[in-house]
C-alpha positions in Angstrom: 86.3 107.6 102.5 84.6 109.1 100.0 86.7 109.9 96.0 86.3 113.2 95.0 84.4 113.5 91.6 86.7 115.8 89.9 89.8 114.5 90.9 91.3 117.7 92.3 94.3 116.0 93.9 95.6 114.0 90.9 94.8 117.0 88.4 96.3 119.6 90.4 100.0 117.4 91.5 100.7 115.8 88.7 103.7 117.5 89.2 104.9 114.9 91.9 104.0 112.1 88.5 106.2 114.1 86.1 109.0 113.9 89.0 108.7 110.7 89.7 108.7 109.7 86.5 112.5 111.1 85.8 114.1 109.9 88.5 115.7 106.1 88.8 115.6 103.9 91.5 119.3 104.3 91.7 119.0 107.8 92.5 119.8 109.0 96.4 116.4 111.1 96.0 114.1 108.1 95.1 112.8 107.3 98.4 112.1 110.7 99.3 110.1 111.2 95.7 108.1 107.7 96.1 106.9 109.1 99.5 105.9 112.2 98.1 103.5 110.8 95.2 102.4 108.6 98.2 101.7 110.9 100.5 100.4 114.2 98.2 98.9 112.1 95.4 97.7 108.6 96.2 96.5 109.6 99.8 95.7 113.3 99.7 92.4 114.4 100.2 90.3 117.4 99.3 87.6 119.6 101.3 84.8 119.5 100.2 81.1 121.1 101.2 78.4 118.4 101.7 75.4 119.4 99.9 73.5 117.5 102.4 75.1 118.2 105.5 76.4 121.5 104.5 79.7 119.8 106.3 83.0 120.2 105.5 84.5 116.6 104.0 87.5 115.2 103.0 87.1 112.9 99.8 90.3 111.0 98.6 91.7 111.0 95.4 91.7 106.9 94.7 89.2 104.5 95.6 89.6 100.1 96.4 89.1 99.3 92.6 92.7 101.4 92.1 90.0 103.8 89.9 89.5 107.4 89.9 86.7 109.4 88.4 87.9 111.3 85.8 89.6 109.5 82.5 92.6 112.0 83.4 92.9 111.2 86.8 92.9 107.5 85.9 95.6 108.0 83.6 97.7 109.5 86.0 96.9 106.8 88.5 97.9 104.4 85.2 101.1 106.3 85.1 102.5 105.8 88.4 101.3 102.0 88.5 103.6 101.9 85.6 106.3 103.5 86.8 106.3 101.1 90.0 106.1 98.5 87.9 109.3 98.9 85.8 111.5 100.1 89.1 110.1 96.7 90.4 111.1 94.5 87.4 114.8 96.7 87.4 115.0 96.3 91.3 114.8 92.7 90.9 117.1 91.8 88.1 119.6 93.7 90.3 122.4 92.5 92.3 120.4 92.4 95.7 122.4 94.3 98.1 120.6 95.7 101.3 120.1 98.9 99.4 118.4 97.6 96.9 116.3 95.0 99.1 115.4 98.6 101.0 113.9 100.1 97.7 112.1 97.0 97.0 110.4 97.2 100.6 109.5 101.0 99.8 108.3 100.1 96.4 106.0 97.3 97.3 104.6 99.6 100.1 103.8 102.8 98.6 102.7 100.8 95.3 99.7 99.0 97.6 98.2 102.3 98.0 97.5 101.8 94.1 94.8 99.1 96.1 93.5 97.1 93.0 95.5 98.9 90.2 98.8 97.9 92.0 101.2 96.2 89.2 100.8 92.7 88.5 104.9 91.7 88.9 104.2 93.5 92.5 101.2 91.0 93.3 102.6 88.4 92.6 105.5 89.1 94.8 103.6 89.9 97.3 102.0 86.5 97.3 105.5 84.8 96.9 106.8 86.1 100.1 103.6 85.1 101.9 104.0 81.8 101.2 107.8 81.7 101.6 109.8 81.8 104.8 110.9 85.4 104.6 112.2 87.7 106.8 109.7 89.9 108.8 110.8 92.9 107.9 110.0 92.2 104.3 106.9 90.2 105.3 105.4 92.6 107.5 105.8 95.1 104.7 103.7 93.0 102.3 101.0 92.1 104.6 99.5 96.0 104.5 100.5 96.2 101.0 98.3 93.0 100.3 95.4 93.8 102.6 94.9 97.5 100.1 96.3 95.8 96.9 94.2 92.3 96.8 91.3 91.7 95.1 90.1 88.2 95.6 89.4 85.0 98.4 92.0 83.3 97.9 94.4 85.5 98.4 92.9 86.9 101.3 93.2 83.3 102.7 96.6 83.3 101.7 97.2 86.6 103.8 95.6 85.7 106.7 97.2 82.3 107.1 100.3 83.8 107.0 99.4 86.1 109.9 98.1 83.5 111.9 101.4 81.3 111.9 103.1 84.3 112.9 101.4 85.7 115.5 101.8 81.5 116.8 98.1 81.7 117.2 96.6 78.7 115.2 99.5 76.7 114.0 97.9 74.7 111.9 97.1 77.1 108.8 98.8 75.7 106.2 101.5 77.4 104.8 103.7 75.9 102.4 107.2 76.8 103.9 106.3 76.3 107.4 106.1 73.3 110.0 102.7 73.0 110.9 102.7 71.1 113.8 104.8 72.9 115.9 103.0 74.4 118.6 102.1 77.8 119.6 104.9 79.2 122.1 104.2 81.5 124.7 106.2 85.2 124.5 108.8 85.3 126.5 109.7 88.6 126.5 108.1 92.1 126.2 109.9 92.4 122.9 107.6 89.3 121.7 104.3 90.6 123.6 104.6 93.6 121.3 105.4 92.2 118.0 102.1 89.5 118.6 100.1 93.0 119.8 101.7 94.3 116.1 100.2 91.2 114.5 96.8 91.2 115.8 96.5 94.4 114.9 97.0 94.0 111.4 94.6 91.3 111.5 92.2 93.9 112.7 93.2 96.5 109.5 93.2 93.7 107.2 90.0 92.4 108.6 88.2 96.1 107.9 90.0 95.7 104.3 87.7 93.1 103.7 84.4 94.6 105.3 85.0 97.7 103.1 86.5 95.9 100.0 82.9 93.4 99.8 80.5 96.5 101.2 80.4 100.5 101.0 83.3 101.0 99.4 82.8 99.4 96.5 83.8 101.9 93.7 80.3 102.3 92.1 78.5 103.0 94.8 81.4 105.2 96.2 81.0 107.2 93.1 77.0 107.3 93.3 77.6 108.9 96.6 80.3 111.5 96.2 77.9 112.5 92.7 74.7 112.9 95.0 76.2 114.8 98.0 78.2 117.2 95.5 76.9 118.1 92.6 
């Protein structure tokens, strides 16, 4: 997907920003405003008229550096990375109830559409529970948000052999909290076929991460591209 040059999206509902920004993680509205600056801001797109094609595309508003543009629209993409990142650090230091586990889920999800600009405290999370023996609700949570939000090999590794132990494919990927030479066991109910068909197939997204993260999508060519076809 293709950023749009003059960051329409992020100029024109920054409105969703300035919300988000008053309103605590505490608050019974904070879900339902973190989905919104997902959904309208990070991930909206814009139609625009190929110059080439004379086509009708839809460009997005934040490319797989976590960049934008415009100076403007990368300081509103600065703004809600910041934002995650104190409701993050506050989250943790709170008493951990299943509420507030909840939030923390929703935060480190809707923050990996930041991709590269997601908060450093959120990272480094992320890489905590994939080398920890969490539960798989949380884990499976930080495997998307990982495959948008990293940035080198290692990590990738990291991501990957943690998928691989779950989905009882190759047992032997290290991981640090798990028993390696336990062998792979065979589903045993339809329940277990699906959650391994779950698996692979984040494998697959996480796989196309990497194809687009090391080829086209690299921001500066993305950039060359949306300039030629629109200007």
């Amino acid at each position: 997907m293709i950023v749009d040059p003059e960051d329409y999206v992020l100029l024109s509902r920054e409105i969703w920003v300035n919300t988000f920004e008053r309103t605590p993680f505490d608050s019974r509205d904070y879900i339902q405003v973190l989905d919104g600056v997902k959904n309208n801001v990070l991930t909206g797109t814009t139609p625009k008229l190929g110059r080439i094609s004379g086509r009708q595309l839809y460009v997005g508003s934040i490319d797989q550096d976590g960049q934008a543009c415009t100076r403007a629209g990368n300081e509103i993409i600065h703004r809600i990375a910041s934002k995650c990142e104190r409701d993050f650090q506050q989250l943790q230091s709170s008493r951990q109830t299943p509420y507030v586990k909840g939030i923390i889920k929703k935060v480190i999800s809707r923050a990996g559409w930041l991709y590269k600009a997601t908060p450093p405290n959120i990272i480094s999370h992320i890489r905590k529970v994939l080398t920890s023996d969490a539960p798989a609700g949380l884990w499976r949570s930080v495997v998307e948000a990982g495959g948008r939000a990293f940035g080198n090999v290692d990590d990738f590794r990291t991501l990957f052999a943690r998928l691989l132990i779950e989905a009882k494919i190759m047992s032997w990927v290290p991981v640090n909290s798990r028993n390696t030479q336990e062998g792979p066991s065979a589903a045993s109910s339809c329940s277990e076929v699906m959650a391994t068909k779950d698996l692979m197939i984040a494998v697959w997204r996480s796989c196309w991460l990497i194809v687009l993260w090391e080829g086209f999508c690299r921001s500066s060519r993305r950039r060359i591209l949306a300039e030629f076809i629109f200007k």
